[in-house]
Backbone as CSV, one residue per row, in Angstrom:
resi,resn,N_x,N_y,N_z,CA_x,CA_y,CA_z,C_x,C_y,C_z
1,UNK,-6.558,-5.597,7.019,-7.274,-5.669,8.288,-7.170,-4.366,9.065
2,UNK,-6.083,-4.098,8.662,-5.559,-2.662,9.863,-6.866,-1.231,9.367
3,UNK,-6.318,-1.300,7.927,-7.716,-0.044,7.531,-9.050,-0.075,7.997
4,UNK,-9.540,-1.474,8.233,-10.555,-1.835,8.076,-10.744,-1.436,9.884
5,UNK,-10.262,-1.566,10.620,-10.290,-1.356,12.241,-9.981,-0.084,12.273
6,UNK,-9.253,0.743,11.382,-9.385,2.080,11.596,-10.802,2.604,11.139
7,UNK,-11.813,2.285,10.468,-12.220,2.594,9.490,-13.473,2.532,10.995
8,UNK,-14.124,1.618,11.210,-14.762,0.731,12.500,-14.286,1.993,13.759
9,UNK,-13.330,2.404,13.662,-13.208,3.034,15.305,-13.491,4.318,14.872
10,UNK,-13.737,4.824,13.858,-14.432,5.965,13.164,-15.614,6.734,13.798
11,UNK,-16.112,5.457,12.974,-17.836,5.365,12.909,-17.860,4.978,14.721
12,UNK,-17.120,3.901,15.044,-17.412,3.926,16.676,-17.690,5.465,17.501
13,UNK,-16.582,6.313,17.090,-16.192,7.392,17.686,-17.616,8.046,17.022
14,UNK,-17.606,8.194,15.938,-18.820,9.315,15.413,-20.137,8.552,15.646
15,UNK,-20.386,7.894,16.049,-21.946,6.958,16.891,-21.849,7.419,18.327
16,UNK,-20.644,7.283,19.057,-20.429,7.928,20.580,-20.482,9.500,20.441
17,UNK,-20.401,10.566,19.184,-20.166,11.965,19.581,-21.999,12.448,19.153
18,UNK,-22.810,10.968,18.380,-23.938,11.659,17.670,-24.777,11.749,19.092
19,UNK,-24.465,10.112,19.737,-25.540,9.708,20.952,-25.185,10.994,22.007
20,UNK,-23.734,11.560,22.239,-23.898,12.384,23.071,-24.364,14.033,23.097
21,UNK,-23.912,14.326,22.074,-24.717,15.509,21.468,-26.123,15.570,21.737
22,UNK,-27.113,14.426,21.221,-28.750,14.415,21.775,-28.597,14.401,22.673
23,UNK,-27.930,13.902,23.997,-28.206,13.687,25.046,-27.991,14.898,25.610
24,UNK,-26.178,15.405,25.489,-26.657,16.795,25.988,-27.352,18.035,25.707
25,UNK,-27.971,17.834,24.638,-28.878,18.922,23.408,-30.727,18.802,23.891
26,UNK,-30.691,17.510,24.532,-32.216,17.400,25.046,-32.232,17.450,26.563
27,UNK,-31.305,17.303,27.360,-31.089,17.561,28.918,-31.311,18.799,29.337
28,UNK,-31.974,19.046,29.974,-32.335,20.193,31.083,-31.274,21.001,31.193
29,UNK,-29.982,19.915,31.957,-29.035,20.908,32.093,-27.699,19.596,31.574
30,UNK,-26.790,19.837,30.707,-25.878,18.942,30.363,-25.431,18.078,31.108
31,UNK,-25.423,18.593,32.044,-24.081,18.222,33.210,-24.589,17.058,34.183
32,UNK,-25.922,16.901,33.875,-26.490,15.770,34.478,-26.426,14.548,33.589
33,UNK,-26.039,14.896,32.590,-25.849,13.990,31.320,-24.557,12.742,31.920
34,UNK,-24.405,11.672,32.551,-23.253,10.659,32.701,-22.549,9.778,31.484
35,UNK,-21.344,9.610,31.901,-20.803,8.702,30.804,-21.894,7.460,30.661
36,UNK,-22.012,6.585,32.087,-23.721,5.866,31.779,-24.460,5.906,30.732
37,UNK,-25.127,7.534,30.988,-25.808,7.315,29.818,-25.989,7.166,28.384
38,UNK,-24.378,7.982,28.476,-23.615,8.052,26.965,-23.717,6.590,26.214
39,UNK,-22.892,5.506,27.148,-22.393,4.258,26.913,-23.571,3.898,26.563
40,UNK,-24.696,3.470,27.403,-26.188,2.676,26.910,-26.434,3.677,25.647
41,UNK,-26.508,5.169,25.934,-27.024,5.578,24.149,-26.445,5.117,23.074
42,UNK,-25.122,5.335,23.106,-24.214,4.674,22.189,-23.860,3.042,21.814
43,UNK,-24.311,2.595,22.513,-24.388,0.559,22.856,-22.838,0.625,22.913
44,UNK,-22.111,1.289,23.815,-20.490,1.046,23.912,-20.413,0.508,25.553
45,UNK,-19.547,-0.244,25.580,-18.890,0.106,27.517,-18.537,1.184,27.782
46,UNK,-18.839,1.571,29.050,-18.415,2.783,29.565,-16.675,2.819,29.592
47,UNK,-15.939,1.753,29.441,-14.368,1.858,29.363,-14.086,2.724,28.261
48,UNK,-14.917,2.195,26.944,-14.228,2.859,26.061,-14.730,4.186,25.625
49,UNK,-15.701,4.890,26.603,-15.895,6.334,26.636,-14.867,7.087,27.452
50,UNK,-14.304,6.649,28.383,-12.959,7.089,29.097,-11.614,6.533,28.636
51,UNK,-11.425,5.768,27.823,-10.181,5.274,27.045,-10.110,6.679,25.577
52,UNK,-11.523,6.737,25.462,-11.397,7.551,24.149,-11.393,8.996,24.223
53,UNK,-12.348,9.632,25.530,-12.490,10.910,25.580,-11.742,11.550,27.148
54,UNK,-11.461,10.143,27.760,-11.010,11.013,29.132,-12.040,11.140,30.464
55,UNK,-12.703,11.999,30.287,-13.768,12.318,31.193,-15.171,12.659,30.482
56,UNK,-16.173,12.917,31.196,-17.712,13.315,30.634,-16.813,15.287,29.789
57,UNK,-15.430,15.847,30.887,-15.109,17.307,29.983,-14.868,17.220,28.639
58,UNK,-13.821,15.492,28.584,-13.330,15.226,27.534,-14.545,15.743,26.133
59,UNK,-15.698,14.440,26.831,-16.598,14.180,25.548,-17.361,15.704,25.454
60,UNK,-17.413,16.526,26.275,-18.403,17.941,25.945,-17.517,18.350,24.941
61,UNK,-16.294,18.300,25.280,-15.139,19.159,24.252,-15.132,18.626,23.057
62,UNK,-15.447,17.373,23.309,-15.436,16.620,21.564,-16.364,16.801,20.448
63,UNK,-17.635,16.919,21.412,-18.806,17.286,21.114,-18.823,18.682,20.223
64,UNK,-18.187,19.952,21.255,-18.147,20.672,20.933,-16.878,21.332,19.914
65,UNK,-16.145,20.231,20.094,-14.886,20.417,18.695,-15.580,20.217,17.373
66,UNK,-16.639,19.013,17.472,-17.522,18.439,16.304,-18.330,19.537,15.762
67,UNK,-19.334,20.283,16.613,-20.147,21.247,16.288,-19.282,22.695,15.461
68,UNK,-18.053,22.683,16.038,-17.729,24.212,15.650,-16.324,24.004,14.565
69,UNK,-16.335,22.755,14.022,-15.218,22.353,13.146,-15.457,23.276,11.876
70,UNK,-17.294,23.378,11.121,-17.312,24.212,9.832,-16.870,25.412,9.863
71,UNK,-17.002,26.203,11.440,-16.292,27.689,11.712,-14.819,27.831,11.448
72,UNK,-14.268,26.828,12.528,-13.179,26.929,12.330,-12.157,26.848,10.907
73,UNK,-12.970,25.821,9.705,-12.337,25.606,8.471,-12.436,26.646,7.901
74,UNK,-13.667,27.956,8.297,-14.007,29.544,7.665,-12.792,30.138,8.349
75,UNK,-12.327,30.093,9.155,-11.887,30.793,9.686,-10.200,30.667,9.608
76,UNK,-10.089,29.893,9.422,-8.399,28.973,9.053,-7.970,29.455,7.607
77,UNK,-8.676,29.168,6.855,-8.643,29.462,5.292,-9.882,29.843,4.231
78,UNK,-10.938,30.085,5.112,-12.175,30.516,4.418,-11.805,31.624,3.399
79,UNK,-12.952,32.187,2.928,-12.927,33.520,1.931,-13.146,34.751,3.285
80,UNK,-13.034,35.951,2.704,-13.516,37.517,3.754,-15.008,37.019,3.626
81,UNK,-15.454,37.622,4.962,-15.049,38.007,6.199,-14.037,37.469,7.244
82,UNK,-14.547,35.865,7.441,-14.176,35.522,8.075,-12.668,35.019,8.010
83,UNK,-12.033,34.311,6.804,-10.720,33.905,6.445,-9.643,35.216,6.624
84,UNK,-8.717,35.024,6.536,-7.568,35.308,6.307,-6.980,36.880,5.993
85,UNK,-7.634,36.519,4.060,-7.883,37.489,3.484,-8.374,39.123,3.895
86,UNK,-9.587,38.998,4.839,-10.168,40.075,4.960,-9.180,41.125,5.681
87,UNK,-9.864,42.139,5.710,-8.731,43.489,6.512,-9.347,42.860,7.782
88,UNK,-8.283,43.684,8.640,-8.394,42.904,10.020,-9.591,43.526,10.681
89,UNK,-9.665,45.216,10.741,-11.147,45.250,11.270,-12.230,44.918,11.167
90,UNK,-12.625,44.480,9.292,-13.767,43.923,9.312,-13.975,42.146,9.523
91,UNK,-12.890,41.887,9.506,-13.059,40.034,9.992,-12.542,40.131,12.055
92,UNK,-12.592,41.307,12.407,-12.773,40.866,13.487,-14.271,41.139,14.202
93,UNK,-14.768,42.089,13.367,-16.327,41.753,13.722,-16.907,40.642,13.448
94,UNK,-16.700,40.393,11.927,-17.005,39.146,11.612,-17.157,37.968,12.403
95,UNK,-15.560,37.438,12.716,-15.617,36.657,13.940,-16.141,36.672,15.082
96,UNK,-16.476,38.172,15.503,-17.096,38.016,16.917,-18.758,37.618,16.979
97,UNK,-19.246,38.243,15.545,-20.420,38.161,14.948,-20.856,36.732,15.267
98,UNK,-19.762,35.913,14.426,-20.073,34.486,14.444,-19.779,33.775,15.140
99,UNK,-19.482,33.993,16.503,-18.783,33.332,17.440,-19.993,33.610,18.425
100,UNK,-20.500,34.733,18.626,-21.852,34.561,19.251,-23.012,33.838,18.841
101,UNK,-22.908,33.987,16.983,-24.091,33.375,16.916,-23.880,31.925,16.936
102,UNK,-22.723,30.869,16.584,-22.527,29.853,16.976,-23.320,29.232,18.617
103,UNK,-22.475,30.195,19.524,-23.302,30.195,21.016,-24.434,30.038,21.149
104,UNK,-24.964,31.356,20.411,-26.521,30.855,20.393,-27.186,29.657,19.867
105,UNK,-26.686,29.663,19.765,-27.171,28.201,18.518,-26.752,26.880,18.947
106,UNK,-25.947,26.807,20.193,-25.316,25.522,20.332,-25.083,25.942,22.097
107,UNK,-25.889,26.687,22.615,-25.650,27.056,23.924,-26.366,26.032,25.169
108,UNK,-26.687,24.866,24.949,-26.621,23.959,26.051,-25.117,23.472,26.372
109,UNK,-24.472,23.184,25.121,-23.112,22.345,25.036,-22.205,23.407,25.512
110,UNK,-22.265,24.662,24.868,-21.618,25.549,25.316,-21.510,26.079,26.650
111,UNK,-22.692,26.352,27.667,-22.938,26.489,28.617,-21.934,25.686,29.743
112,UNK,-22.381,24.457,29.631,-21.714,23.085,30.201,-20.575,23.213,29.763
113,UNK,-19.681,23.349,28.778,-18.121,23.470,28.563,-17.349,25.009,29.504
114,UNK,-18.423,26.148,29.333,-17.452,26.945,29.873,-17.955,26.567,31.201
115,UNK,-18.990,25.976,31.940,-19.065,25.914,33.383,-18.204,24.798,34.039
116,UNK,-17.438,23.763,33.176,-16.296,22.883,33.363,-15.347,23.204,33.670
117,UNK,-15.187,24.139,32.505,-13.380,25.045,32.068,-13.384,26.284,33.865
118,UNK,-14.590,26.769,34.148,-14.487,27.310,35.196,-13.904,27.267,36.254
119,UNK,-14.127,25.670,36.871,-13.464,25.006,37.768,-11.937,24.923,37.367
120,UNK,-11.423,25.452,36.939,-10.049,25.348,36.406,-9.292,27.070,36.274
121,UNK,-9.852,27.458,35.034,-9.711,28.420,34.323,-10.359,28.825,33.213
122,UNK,-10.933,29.806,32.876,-11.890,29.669,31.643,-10.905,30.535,30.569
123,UNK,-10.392,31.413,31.419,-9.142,31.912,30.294,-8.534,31.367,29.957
124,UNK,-7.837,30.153,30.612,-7.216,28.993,30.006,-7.096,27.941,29.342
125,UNK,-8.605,27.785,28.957,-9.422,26.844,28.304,-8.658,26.903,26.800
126,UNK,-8.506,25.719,26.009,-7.735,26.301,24.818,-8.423,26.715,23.505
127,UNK,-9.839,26.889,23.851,-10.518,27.368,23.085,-10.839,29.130,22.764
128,UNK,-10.480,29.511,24.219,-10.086,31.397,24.669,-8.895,31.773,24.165
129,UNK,-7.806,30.666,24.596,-6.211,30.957,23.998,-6.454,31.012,22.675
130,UNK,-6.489,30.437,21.721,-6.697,30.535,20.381,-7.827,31.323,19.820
131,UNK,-8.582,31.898,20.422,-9.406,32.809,19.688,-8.490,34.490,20.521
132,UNK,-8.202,34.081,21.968,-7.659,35.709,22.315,-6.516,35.913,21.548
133,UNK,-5.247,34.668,21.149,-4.310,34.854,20.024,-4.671,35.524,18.971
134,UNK,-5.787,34.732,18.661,-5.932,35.549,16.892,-6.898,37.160,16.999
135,UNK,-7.251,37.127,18.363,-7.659,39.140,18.229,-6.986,39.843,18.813
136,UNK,-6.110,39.070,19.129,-4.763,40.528,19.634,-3.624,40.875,18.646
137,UNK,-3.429,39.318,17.592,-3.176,39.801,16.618,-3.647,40.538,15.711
138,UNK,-5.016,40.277,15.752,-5.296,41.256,14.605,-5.718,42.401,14.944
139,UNK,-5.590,43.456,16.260,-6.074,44.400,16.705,-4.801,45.094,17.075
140,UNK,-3.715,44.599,16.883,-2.524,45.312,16.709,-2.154,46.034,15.897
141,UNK,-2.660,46.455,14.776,-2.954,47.402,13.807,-3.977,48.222,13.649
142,UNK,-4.586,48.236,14.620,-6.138,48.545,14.970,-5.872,49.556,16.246
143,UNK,-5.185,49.025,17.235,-5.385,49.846,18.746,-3.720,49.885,18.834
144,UNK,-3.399,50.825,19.765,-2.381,50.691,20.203,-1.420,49.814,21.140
145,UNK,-0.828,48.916,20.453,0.192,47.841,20.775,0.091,46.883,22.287
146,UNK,0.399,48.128,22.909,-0.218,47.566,24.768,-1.040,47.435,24.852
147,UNK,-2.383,47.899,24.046,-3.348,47.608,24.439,-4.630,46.109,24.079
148,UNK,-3.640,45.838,22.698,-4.223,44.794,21.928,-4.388,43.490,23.041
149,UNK,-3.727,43.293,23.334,-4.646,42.126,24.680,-5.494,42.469,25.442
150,UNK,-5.712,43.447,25.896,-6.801,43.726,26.527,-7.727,44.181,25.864
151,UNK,-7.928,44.387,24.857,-9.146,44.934,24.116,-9.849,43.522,23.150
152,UNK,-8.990,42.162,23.263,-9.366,41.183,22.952,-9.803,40.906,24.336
153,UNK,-9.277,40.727,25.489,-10.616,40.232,26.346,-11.592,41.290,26.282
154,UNK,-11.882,42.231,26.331,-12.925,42.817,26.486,-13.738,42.559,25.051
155,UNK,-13.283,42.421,23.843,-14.331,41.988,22.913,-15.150,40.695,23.232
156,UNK,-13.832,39.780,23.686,-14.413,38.571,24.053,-15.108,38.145,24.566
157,UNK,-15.539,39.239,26.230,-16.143,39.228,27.323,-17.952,38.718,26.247
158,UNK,-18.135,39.733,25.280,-19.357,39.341,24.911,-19.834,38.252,24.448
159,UNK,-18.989,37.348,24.389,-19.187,35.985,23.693,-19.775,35.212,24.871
160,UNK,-19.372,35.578,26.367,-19.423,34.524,27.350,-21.045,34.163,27.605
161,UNK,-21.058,32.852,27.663,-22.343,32.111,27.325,-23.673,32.992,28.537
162,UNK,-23.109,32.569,29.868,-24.124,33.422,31.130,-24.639,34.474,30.342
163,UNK,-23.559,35.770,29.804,-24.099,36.806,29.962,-25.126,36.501,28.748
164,UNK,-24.959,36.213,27.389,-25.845,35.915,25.998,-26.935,35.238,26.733
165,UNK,-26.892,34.006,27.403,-28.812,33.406,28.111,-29.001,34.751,28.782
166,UNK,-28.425,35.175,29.566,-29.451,36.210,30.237,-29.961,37.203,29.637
167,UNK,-29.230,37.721,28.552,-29.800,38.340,28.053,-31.076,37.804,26.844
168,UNK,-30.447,36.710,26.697,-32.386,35.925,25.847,-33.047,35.760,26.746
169,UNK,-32.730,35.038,27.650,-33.797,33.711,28.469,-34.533,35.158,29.606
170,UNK,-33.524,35.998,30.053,-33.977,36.324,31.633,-34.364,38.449,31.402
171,UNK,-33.716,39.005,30.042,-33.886,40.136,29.675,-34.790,40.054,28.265
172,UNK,-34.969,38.968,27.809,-36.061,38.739,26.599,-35.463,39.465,25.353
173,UNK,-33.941,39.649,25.044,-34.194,40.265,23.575,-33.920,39.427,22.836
174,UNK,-34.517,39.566,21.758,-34.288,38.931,20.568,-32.755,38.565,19.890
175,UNK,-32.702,37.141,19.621,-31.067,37.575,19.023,-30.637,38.507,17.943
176,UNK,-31.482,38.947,17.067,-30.903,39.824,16.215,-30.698,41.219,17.015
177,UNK,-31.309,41.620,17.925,-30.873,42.853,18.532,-29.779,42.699,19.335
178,UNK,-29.653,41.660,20.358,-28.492,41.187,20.981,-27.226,40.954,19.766
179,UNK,-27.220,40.603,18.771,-25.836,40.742,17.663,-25.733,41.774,17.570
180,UNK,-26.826,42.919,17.092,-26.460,44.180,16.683,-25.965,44.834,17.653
181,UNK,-26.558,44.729,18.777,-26.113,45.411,20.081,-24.424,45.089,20.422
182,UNK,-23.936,43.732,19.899,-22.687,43.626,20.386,-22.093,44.337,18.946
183,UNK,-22.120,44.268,18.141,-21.531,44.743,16.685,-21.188,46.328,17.064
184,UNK,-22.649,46.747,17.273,-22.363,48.575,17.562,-20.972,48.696,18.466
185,UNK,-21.133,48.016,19.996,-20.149,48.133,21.037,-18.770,47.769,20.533
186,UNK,-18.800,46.794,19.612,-17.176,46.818,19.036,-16.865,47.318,18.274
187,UNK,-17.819,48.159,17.356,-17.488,49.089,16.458,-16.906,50.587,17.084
188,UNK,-17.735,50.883,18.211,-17.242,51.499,19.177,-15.498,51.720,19.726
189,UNK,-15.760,50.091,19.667,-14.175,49.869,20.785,-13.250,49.694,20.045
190,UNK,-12.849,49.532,18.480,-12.389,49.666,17.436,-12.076,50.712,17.132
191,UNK,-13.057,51.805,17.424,-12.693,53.350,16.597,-13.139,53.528,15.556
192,UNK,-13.134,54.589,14.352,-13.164,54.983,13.027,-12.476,53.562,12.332
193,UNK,-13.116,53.430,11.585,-12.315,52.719,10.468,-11.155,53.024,9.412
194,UNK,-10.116,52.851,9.383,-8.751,53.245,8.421,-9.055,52.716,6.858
195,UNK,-9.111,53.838,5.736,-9.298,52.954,4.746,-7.848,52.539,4.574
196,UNK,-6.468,53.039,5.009,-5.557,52.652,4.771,-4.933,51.301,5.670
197,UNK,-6.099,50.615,6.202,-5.650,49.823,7.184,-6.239,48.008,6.447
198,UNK,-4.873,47.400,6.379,-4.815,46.482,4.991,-4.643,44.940,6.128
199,UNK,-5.725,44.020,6.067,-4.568,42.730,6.649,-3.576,42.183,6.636
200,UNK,-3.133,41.898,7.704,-1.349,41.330,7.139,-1.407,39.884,6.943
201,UNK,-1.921,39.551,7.094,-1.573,38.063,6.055,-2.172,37.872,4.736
């Protein structure tokens, strides 16, 4: 019986993350999106959208844990670029590469998560902590020592959702020029490339 109710709160959970995803993926603006509407999309009570996710932040985050889970499995233990393996300068373009284009690609949900995390902290969000962790580590062989945290926020800065819409929606470029445009600038902020410069893990 027990498997069988785990098995049921699954599919419960993944019927509540599909209904909310459309909802915030076809909304104007996410954030007008209510647990309400979640619950009737999903045919759940609204209890067990706040028993399960917390708040409407909870479910954006879930949402958006769901959407960016295939990155993260590239990125945990994938092959080079993005895994492990690669030298650290070229999987940290990599990552930044794909961390924008994710955004683009998923920037209603995204939008609405960092304009949540705002009211709080957006540096603190634990989605910044774990990506500024892993580019200060790996830019510590790259830049000089003191400087590797700060040259991860400043890579990072380009990821932030505002500035990427404005530059589609309100400056009109195309995303392939907007990637290249950020690629050049961190190739920039990187320096020459070391052929003697090897990843450490």
């Amino acid at each position: 019986m027990t498997p069988r109710e785990r098995a049921d709160a699954a599919r419960n959970r993944q019927t509540i993350l599909a209904a909310a995803r459309t909802l915030f993926e076809t909304a104007d603006d996410p954030l007008t999106v209510t647990m309400d509407h979640v619950a009737a999309a999903a045919g759940v009570g609204k209890g067990t959208l706040f028993r399960r996710f917390g708040d409407r932040t909870g479910l954006l985050r879930a949402v958006f844990d769901m959407r960016i889970a295939g990155l993260m499995t590239a990125i945990v233990d994938g092959p080079p670029p993005l895994g492990p393996a690669a030298p650290s300068r070229d999987r940290l373009l990599a990552l930044l590469d794909a961390m924008v284009e994710f955004k683009l690609d998923n920037r209603k949900i995204t939008r609405a998560l960092e304009q949540t995390s705002e009211r709080t902290s957006f540096l603190e969000s634990p989605n910044y902590l774990l990506a500024h962790a892993l580019f200060t580590d790996l830019l510590t062989g790259i830049v000089a020592p003191d400087r590797a945290a700060w040259t991860a926020h400043a890579l990072l800065s380009f990821t932030r959702i505002d500035l990427l819409e404005n530059l589609i929606t309100t400056q009109r470029w195309p995303a392939a020029r907007l990637r290249r445009e950020i690629q050049d600038m961190a190739d920039r902020i990187l320096g020459p490339a070391q052929t003697s410069q090897l990843s450490r893990r």
